[in-house]
C-alpha positions in Angstrom: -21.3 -25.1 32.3 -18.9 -28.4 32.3 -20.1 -31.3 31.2 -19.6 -35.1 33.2 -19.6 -37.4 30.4 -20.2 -40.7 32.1 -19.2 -44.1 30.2 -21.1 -46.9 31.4 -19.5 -50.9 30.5 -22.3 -53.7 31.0 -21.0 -57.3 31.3 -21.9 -60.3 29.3 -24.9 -60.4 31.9 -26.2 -57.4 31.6 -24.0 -55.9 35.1 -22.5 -52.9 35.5 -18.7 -53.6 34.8 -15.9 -52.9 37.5 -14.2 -49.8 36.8 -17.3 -48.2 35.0 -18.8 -45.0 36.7 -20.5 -45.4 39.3 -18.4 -47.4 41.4 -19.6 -51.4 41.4 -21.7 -52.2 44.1 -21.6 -54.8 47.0 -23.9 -58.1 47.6 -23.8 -60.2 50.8 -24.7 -63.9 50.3 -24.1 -66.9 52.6 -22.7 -70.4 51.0 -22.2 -73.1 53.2 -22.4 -71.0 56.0 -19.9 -68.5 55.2 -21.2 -65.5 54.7 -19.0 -63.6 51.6 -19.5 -60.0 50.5 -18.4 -59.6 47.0 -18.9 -57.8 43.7 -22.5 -57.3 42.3 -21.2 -58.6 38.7 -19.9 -61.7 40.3 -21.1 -65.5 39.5 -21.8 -68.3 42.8 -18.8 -69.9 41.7 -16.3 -67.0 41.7 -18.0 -66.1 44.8 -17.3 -69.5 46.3 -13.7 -69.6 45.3 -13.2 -66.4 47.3 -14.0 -68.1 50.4 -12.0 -71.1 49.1 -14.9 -73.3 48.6 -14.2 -75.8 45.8 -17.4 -76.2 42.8 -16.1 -78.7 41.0 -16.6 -77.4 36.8 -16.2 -79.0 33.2 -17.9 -76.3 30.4 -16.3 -73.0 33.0 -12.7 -71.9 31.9 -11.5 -68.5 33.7 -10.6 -66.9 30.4 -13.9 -67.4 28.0 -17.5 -66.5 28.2 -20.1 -68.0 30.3 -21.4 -71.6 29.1 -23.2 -73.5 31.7 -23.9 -76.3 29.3 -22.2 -79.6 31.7 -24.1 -78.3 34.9 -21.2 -80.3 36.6 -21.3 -77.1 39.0 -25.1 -77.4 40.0 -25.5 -76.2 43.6 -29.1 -75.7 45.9 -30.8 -72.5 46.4 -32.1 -72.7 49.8 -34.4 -70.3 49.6 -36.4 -72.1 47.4 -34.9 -75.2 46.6 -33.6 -74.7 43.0 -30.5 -76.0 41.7 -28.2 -73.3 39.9 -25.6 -73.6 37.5 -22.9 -71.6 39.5 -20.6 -70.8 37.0 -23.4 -68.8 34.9 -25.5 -67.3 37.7 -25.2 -63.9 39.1 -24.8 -63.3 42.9 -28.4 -62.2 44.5 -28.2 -60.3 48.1 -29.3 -62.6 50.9 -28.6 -65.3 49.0 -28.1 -68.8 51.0 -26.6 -71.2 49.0 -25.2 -74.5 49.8 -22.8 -76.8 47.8 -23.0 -79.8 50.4 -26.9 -80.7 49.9 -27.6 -84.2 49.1 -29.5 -82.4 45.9 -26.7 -80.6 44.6 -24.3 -83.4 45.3 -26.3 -85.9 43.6 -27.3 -83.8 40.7 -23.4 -82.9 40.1 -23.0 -86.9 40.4 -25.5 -88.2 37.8 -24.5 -85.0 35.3 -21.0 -86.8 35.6 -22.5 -90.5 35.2 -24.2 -89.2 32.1 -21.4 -88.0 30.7 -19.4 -90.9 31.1 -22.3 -93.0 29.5 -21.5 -91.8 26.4 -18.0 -91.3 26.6 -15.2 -94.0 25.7 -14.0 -94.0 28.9 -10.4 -95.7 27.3 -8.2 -93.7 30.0 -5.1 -96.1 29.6 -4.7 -96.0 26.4 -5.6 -91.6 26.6 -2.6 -89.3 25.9 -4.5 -86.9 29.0 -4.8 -90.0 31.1 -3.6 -88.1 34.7 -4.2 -84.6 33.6 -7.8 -85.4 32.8 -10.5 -83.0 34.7 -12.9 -85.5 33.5 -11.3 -88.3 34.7 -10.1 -86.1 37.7 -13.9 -85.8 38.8 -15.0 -89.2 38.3 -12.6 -90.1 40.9 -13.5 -87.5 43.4 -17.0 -87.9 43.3 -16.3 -92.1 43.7 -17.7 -92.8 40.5 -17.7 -96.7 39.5 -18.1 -98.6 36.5 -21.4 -100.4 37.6 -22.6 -96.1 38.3 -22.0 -95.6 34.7 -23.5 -98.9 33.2 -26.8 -98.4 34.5 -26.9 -95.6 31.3 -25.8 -97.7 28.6 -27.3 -97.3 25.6 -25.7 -96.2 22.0 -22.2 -94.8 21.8 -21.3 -92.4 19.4 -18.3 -93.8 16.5 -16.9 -91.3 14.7 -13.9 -90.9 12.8 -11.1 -89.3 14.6 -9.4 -86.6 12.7 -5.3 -87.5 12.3 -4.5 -85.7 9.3 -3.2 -82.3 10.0 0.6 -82.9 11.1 -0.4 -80.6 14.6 -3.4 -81.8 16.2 -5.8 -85.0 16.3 -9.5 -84.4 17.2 -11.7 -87.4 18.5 -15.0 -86.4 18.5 -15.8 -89.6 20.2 -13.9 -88.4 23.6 -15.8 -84.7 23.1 -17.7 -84.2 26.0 -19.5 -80.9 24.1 -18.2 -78.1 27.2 -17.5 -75.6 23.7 -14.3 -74.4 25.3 -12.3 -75.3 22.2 -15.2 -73.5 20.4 -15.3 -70.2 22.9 -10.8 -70.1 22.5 -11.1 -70.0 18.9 -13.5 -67.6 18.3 -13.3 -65.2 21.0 -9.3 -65.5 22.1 -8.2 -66.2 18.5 -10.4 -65.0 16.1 -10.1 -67.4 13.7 -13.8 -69.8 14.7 -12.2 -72.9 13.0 -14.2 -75.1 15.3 -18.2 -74.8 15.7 -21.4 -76.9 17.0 -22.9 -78.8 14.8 -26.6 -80.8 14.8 -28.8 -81.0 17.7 -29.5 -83.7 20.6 -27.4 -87.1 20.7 -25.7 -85.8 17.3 -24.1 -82.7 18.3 -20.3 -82.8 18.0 -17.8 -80.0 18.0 -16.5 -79.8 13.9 -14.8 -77.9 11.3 -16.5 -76.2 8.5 -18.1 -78.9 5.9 -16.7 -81.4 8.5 -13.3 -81.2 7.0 -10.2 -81.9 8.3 -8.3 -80.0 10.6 -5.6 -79.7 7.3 -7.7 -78.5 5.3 -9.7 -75.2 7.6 -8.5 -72.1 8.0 -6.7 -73.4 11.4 -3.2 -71.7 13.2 -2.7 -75.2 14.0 -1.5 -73.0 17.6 -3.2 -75.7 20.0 -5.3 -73.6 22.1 -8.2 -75.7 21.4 -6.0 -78.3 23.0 -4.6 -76.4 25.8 -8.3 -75.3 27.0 -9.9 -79.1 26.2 -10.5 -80.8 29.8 -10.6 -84.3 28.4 -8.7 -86.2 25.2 -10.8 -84.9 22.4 -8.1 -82.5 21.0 -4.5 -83.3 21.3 -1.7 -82.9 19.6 -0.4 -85.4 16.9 1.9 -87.4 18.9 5.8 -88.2 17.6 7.2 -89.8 20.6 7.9 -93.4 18.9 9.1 -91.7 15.7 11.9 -90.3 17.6 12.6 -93.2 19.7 12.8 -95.4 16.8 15.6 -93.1 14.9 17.2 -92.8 18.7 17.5 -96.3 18.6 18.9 -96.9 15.0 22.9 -96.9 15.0 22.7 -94.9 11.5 21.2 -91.7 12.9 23.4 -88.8 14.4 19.9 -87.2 16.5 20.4 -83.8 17.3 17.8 -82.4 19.5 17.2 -78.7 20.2 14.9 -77.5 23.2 12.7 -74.0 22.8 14.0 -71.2 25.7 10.9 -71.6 27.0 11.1 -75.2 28.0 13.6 -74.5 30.7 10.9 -72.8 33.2 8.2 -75.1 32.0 9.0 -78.7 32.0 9.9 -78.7 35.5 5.8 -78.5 36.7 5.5 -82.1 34.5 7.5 -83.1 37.5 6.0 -81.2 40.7 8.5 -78.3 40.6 6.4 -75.1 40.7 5.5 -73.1 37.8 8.4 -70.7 36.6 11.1 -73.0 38.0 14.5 -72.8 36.3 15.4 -76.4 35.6 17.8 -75.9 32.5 20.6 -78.4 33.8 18.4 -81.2 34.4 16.4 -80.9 31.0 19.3 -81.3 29.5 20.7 -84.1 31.6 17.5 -85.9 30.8 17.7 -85.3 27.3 21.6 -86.9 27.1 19.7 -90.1 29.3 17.2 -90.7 26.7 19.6 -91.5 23.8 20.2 -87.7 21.9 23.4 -87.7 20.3 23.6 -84.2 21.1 21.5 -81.7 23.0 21.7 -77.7 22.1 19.7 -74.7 23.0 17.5 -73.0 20.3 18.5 -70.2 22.2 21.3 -70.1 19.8 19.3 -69.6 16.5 17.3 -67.3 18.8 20.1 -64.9 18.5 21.0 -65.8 15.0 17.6 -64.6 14.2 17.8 -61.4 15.9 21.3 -60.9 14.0 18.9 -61.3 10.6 15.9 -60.0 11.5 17.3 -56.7 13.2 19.7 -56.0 10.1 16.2 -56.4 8.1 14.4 -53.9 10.5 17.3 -51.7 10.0 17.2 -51.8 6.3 13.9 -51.3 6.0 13.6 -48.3 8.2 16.5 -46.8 6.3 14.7 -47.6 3.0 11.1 -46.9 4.2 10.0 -49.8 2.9 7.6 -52.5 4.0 7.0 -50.6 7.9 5.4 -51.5 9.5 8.0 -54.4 10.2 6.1 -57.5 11.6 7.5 -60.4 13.4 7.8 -64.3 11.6 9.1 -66.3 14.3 5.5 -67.7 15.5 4.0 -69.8 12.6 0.1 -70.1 14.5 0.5 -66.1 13.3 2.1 -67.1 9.8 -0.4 -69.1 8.3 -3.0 -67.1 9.9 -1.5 -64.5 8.7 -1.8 -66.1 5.1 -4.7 -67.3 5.4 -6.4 -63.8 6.1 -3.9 -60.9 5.4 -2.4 -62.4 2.2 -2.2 -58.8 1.0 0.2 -57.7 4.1 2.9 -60.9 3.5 5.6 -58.2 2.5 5.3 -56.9 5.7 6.7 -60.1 7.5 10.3 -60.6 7.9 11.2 -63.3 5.8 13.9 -64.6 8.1 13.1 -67.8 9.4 12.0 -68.8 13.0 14.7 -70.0 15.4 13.4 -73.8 15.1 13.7 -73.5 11.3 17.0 -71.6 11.3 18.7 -73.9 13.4 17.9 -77.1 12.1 19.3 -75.2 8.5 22.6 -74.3 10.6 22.4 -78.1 12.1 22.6 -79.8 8.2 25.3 -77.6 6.9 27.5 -76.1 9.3 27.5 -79.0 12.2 27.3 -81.3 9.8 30.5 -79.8 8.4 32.3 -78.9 11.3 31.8 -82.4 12.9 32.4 -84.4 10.1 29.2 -86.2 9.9 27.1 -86.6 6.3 23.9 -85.0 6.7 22.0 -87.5 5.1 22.6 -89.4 8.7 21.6 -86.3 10.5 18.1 -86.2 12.5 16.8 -82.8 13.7 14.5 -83.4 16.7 13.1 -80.1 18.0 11.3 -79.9 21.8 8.8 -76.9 21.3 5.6 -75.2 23.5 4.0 -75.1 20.0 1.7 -77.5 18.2 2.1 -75.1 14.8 6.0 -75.9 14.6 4.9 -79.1 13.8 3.2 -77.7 10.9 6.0 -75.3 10.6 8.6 -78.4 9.9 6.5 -79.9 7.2 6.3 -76.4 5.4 8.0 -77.3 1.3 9.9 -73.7 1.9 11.6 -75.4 4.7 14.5 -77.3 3.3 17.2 -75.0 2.2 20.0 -77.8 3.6 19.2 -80.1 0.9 16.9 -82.1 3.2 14.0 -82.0 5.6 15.6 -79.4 7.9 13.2 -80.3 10.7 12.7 -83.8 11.2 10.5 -84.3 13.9 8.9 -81.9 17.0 7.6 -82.9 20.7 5.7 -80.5 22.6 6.7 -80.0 26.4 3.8 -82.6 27.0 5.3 -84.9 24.9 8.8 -84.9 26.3 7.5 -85.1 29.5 6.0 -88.6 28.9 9.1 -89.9 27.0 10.9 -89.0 30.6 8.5 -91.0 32.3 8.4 -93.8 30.4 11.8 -94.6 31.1 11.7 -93.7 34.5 14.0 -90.9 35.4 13.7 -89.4 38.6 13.9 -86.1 37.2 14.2 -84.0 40.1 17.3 -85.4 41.1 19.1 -85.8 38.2 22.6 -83.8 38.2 22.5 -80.6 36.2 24.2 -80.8 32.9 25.3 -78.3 30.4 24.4 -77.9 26.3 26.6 -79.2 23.6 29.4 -76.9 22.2 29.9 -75.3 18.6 26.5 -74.2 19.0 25.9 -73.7 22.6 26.6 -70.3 23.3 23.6 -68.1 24.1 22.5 -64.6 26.0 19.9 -63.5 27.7 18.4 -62.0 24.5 17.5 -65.2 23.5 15.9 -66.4 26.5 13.2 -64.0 26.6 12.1 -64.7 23.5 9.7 -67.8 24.9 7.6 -64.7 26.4 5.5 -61.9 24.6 7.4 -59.0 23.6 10.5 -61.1 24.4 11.7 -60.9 20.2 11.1 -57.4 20.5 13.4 -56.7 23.6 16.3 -58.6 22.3 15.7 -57.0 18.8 15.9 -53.7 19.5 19.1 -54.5 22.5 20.7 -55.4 18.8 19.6 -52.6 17.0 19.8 -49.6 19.3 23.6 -50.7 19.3 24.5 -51.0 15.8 22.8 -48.0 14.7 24.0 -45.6 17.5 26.0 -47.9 20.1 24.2 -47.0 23.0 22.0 -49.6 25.0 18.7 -50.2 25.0 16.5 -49.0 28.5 14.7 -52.1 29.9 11.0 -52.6 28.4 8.2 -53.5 30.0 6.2 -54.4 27.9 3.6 -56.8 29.9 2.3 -60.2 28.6 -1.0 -59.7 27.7 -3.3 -58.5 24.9 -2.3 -54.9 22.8 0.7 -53.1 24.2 2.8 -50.6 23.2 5.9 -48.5 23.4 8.0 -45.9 22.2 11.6 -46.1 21.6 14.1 -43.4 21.0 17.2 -44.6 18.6 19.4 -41.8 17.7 17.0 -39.0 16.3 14.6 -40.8 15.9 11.5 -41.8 18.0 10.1 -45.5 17.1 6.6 -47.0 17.6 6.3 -50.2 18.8 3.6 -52.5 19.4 3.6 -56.0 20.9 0.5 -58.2 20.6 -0.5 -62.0 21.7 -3.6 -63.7 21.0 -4.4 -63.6 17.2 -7.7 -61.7 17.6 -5.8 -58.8 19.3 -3.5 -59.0 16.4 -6.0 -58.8 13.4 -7.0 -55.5 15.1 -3.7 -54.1 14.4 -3.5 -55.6 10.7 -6.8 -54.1 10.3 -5.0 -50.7 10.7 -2.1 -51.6 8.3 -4.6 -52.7 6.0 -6.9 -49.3 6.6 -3.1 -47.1 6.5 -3.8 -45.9 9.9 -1.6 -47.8 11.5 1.2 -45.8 13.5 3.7 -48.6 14.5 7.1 -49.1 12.9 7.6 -52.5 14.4 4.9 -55.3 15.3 5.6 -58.3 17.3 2.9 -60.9 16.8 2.3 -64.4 19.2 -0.5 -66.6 18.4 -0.4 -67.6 22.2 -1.4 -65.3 24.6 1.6 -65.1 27.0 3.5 -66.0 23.9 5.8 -69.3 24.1 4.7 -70.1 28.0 1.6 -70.3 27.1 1.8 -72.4 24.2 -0.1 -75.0 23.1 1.9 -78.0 24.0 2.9 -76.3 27.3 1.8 -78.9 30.8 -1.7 -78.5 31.8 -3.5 -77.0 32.8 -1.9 -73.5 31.8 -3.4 -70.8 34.4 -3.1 -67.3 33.6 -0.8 -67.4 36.8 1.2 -70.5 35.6 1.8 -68.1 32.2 3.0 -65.0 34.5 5.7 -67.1 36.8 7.0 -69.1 33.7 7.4 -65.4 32.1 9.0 -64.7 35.5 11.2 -67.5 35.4 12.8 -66.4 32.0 13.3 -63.3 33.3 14.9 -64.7 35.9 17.5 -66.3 33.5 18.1 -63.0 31.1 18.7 -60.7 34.7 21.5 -62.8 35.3 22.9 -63.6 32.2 26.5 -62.0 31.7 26.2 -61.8 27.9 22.5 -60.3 27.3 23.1 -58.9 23.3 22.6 -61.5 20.6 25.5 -59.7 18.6 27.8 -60.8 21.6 26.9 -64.2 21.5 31.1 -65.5 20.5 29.5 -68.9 18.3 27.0 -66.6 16.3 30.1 -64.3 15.3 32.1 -67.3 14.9 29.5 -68.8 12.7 29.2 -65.5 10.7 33.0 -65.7 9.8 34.0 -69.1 8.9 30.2 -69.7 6.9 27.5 -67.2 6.6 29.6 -64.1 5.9 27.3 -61.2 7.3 24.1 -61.1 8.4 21.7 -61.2 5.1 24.4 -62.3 2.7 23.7 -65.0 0.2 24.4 -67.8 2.4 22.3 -65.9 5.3 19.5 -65.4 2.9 19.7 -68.5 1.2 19.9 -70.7 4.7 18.0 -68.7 7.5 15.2 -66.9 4.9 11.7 -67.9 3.9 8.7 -67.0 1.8 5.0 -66.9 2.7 1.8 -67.8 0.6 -1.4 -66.9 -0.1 -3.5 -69.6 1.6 -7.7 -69.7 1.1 -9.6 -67.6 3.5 -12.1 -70.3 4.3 
């Protein structure tokens, strides 16, 4: 007799999950009138939104677990006149519920005035003044001062925490919603951020209270990117780099990340995903940069390294699975918790790092300026590349090879402060010697991007046929298999760094299967980094992806080995990919960091 084996998945509430046997059942509720038949494991406040009913939330983020701690979402039962938290409670059939009752509207209001109460409230002088839900809410629900006053009582005066060169946390401006908590812990694995102490004391903190430098932090900026007010941001290096683009000593050279291009654009009302390469760089030439390039370029450099090391390993059988280096959020976390799988990294270097190597020697040389006058200025979606930079392995040139980064954020408000009207600015194009660059490179501001344009190489040097279009996805654990010559190849490609220590845990265990492993600290990868505009939607992630895309389909040149300046550059300085000048220049080493 056959068997039915049934598998049954229960949500964080206790519900039957969608896609579990049997099918989900239906529930009928009316809010506001409406009447909305939805899914039995639903909450009020995804039921709402399906109807296009606006709950206005704080603590709620659409990719974490349930909080309900701000009740900014509080709405009236009418059946028996209770105010819910909507974001936390399940749907009930027959429920009526209204969001327009003077008691939910006025219990959403004074939750709002309370928090305010104890909050700083110094929005001019806040780097999220504008892109502030807090702020955002006040002004909807008509908050005013003399509303907030009548709570005023003691203030909370803590230290704020600016000594980690990535991100500054003001515990003062922490309005205790846990989302930075709930991204680091349950997105990222890593739980470098926890409650701590009970009533008016609680505050959101590190381990021991240290600093953010000293934790076992990615320094990748989620906690940043999910934070709706100004109590995690990243360390700000705007007037450092006006002040060396204003000195008549400094040659600044400025590189922008491929992902930029199709990000920067929504800092200025263009839609997310929108190709706005020409008048980045035009903007960048307005604000003073001596000259403006593409790490796009180094983007291919680093395939050209980093494929001729996947190809020598798999020819050696050494070191497989080979494991991506370009994101440092996944270095150090790497270091800090998988010290003992280091030799499975490529050592070369990310394209930030490689580039502003190439800048100080090459340039430098070819444009007949001293590199002591040189200033590397590097526009990133990542918080961690300004850890990266300040790494001691990083300054193979003779110098600092990175000298400063800005997050997309960041460049953003150095646009606006001089006042550009950056939608109408005429397109421009990159600086030459290094401004050649393929669609290979592009995608690498996307998850599984580094793998694509690796493997375009590698496929081609190994049998010189091309490489069939992946699709890889963008999100969480995926995988593929990919025939070069005789050979079949398993790959996986992984963002989010809790998805990846489930992998490491089967390199560490020897059961892992993969030959290659792509690793992003981001989920998304590069468009949904850290310093990327806010907020940063799971659907703002997929069209910026899209937008890429876009860029590599209709790229003429889409191989990294046909990029002409990178095979120039290979004969008049480097030689061959992992010579001793390549090795020496576009190479790295990692280190055991402490666990804790």
């Amino acid at each position: 007799m056959a068997i039915l084996k049934l598998t049954l998945r229960f949500n964080k509430r206790g519900i039957l999950v969608k896609g579990s046997v049997p099918i989900m059942s239906k529930v009928t509720l009316t809010i506001d009138g409406q009447k909305v038949q939805v899914d039995a494991d639903k909450t009020i406040l995804e039921a709402a939104q399906e109807i296009g009913i606006k709950i206005p939330t704080l603590c709620y983020h659409p990719d974490l677990s349930l909080h309900g701690s701000c009740r900014v979402c509080v709405v009236e039962n009418l059946a028996n006149n209770r105010l819910l938290a909507s974001c936390v409670t399940p749907v009930m059939e027959g429920m009526e519920i209204s969001t327009l009752s003077a008691r939910a509207r006025r219990a959403r209001r004074r939750n709002v005035e309370l928090l305010l109460a104890n909050h700083p409230n110094d929005c001019l002088g806040c780097d999220r003044n504008g892109s502030c839900e807090l702020q955002e809410i006040t002004h909807e629900m008509s908050i005013r001062r003399e509303d907030v006053e009548r709570f005023a009582g003691e203030t909370r005066d803590l230290p704020v925490d600016e000594t980690g060169p990535s991100l500054k946390r003001d515990p003062n401006k922490c309005i205790l919603c846990g989302r930075c908590v709930r991204v680091c812990e349950e997105i990222q694995g890593v739980s470098a951020l926890q409650f701590s102490s009970r009533g008016f004391d609680s505050i959101v903190t590190t381990a021991f209270d240290l600093p953010q430098s000293e934790v076992n932090c990615a320094n990748c900026g989620q906690c940043a990117a999910v934070c709706p007010v100004g109590a995690i941001t990243e360390v700000s290096e705007i007037d450092r780099v006006w002040r060396v683009i204003e000195d008549p000593e400094k040659y600044v050279v400025v590189q922008t990340a491929p992902s930029i291009q199709a990000t920067i654009g929504e800092e200025f009302g263009f839609e997310p995903g929108t190709v706005v390469t020409g008048k980045l760089v035009a903007a960048l030439k307005k604000l003073g940069f001596d000259k403006v390039f593409s790490t796009e370029f180094s983007a291919d450099l680093t395939i050209m390294e980093e494929g001729n090391e996947f190809i020598k390993r798999i020819k050696g059988h050494k070191n497989l699975p080979h494991i991506t280096s370009c994101c440092p959020g996944w270095i150090k976390f790497a270091e800090h918790n998988y010290p003992d799988l280091l030799n499975h990294l490529s050592t070369a270097k990310s394209p930030q790092q490689m580039f502003s190597a190439i800048t100080k020697t090459y340039y430098a040389e070819k444009a007949g300026i001293d590199p002591a006058n040189i200033y590397t200025v590097a526009v990133m979606p990542c918080t961690a590349k300004k850890f990266e930079k300040e790494r001691e392995e990083h300054r193979d040139s003779g110098y600092q090879d990175t000298d400063a980064v800005l997050t997309t954020r960041e460049l953003a408000r150095m646009i606006k402060e001089v006042g550009l009207d950056f939608a109408n600015l005429e397109d421009e194009h990159y600086d030459e010697i290094m401004g050649s660059l393929t669609g290979a490179a592009t995608i690498f501001g996307t998850t599984g991007g580094v793998t694509e344009a690796a493997l375009r190489t590698v496929k081609e040097v190994l049998t010189g046929e091309p490489l069939e279009r992946l699709e890889l996805g963008y999100m969480g654990i995926k995988e593929a298999e990919v025939e070069i010559g005789d050979r079949k190849y398993n790959i996986a490609v992984v963002s989010g760094l809790a998805n990846a220590a489930k992998l490491l845990d089967e390199v560490r265990a020897g059961s892992s299967k993969y030959d290659w492993i792509e690793v992003m600290a981001c989920p998304h990868g590069c468009v949904g980094g850290g310093g990327q505009p806010l907020p940063a939607t799971k659907e703002k992630k997929d069209k910026r992806a899209m937008g890429l895309a876009s860029i590599d389909k209709s790229n003429t040149i889409r191989k990294s080995h046909e990029n002409l300046d990178i095979i120039r550059l290979y004969e008049e300085f480097l030689g061959e990919p992992l010579s001793g000048e390549s090795h020496h220049l576009l190479h790295t080493t990692y280190r055991k960091r402490d666990k804790n």
